[in-house]
C-alpha positions in Angstrom: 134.9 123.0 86.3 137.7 125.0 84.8 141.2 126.5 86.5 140.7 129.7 84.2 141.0 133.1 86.0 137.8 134.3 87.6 137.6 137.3 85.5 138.2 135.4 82.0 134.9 132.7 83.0 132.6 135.3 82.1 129.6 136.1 84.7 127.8 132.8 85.3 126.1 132.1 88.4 128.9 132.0 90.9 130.1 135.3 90.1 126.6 136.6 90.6 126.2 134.2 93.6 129.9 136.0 94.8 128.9 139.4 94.4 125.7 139.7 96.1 127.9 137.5 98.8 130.2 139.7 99.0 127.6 142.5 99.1 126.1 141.1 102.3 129.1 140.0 103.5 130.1 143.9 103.7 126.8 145.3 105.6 126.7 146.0 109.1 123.9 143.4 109.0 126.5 140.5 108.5 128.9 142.7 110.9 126.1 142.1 113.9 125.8 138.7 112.8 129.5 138.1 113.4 129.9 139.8 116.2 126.2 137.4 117.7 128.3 134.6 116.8 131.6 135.5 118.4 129.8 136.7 121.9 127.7 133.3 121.6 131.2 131.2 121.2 132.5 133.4 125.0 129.0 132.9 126.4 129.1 129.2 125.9 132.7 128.9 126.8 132.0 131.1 130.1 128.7 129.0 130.6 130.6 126.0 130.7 128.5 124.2 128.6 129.1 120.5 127.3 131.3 120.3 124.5 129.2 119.2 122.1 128.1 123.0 122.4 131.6 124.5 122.5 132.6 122.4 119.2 129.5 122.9 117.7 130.0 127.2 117.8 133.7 126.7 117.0 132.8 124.6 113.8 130.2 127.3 112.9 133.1 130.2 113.2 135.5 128.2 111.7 132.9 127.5 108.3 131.6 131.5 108.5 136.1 132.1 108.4 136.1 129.7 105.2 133.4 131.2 103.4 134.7 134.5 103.7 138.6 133.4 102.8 136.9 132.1 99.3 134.7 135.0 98.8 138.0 137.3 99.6 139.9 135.7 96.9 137.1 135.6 94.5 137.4 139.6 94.7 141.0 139.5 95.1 141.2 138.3 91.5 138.5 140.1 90.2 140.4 143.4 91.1 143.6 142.1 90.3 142.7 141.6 86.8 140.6 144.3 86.4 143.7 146.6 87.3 145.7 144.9 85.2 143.4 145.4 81.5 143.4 149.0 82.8 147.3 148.9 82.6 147.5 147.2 79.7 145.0 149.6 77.9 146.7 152.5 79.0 150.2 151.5 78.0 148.7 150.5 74.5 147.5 154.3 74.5 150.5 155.8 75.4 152.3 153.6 72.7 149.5 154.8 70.0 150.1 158.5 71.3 153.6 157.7 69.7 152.7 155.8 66.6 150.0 157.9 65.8 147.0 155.0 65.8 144.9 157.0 68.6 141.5 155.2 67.5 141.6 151.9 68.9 143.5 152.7 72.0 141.2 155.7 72.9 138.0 153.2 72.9 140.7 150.6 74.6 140.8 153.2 77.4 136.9 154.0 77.7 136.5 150.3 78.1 138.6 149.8 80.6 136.7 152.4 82.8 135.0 151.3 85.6 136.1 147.8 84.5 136.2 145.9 87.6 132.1 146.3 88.1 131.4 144.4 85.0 134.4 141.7 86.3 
C-alpha cells in the first residue's frame, strides 16, 4: 500500500478496476439501478415493513453512496494531475519559445495531449 498520488502509481489493477467502474458507474444502466434502489428504500418505508428491511435498504444506499465517493476521488485526482503535467508542459514551452530550446518542449507538449486517458 502506498500514499503516492493516483496518477504517479502507474496503471495496476485498481486503476483498471476504477475505470471500467467508473465507466459503468456513468451509464444509464447504473442510473436505472439507482433509481430501483431509491424507489425500493420509499416502497419499503411506505409498506411499513419491519426494520430489519428498512435498515437493510438504507445500508445498501448508504454502501452504493461510499463506493461512488471513492470512485469520485479516484478521478478527481486523475484529472487534477493530468491538468496539471499539461500546465507544466506548456509553461516549459513557452519558456523554450524564449530560450530558443523548442525540441524538448515541443514533444513535452505532444505528450501531454490527451494525457488524462493514459492517467
Amino acid at each position: 500500500m502506498t500514499l503516492d498520488h493516483p496518477a504517479e502509481r502507474g496503471r495496476g489493477r485498481f486503476a483498471r478496476l476504477a475505470e471500467r467502474a467508473s465507466n459503468l458507474t456513468s451509464s444509464p444502466l447504473f442510473y436505472a439501478l439507482c433509481v430501483l434502489l431509491v424507489a425500493g428504500f420509499v416502497a419499503v418505508h411506505a409498506a411499513g415493513l419491519s426494520t430489519s428491511w428498512q435498515l437493510l435498504v438504507g445500508d445498501m444506499m448508504s454502501a452504493v453512496t461510499l463506493l461512488l465517493l471513492a470512485l469520485l476521488k479516484n478521478a478527481e485526482r486523475r484529472a487534477e494531475h493530468a491538468i496539471q503535467r499539461k500546465l507544466d508542459a506548456i509553461a516549459a514551452a513557452l519558456v523554450a519559445e524564449e530560450g530558443g530550446d523548442r525540441s524538448e518542449a515541443v514533444q513535452d507538449l505532444r505528450d501531454a495531449i490527451r494525457m488524462e486517458d493514459e492517467i
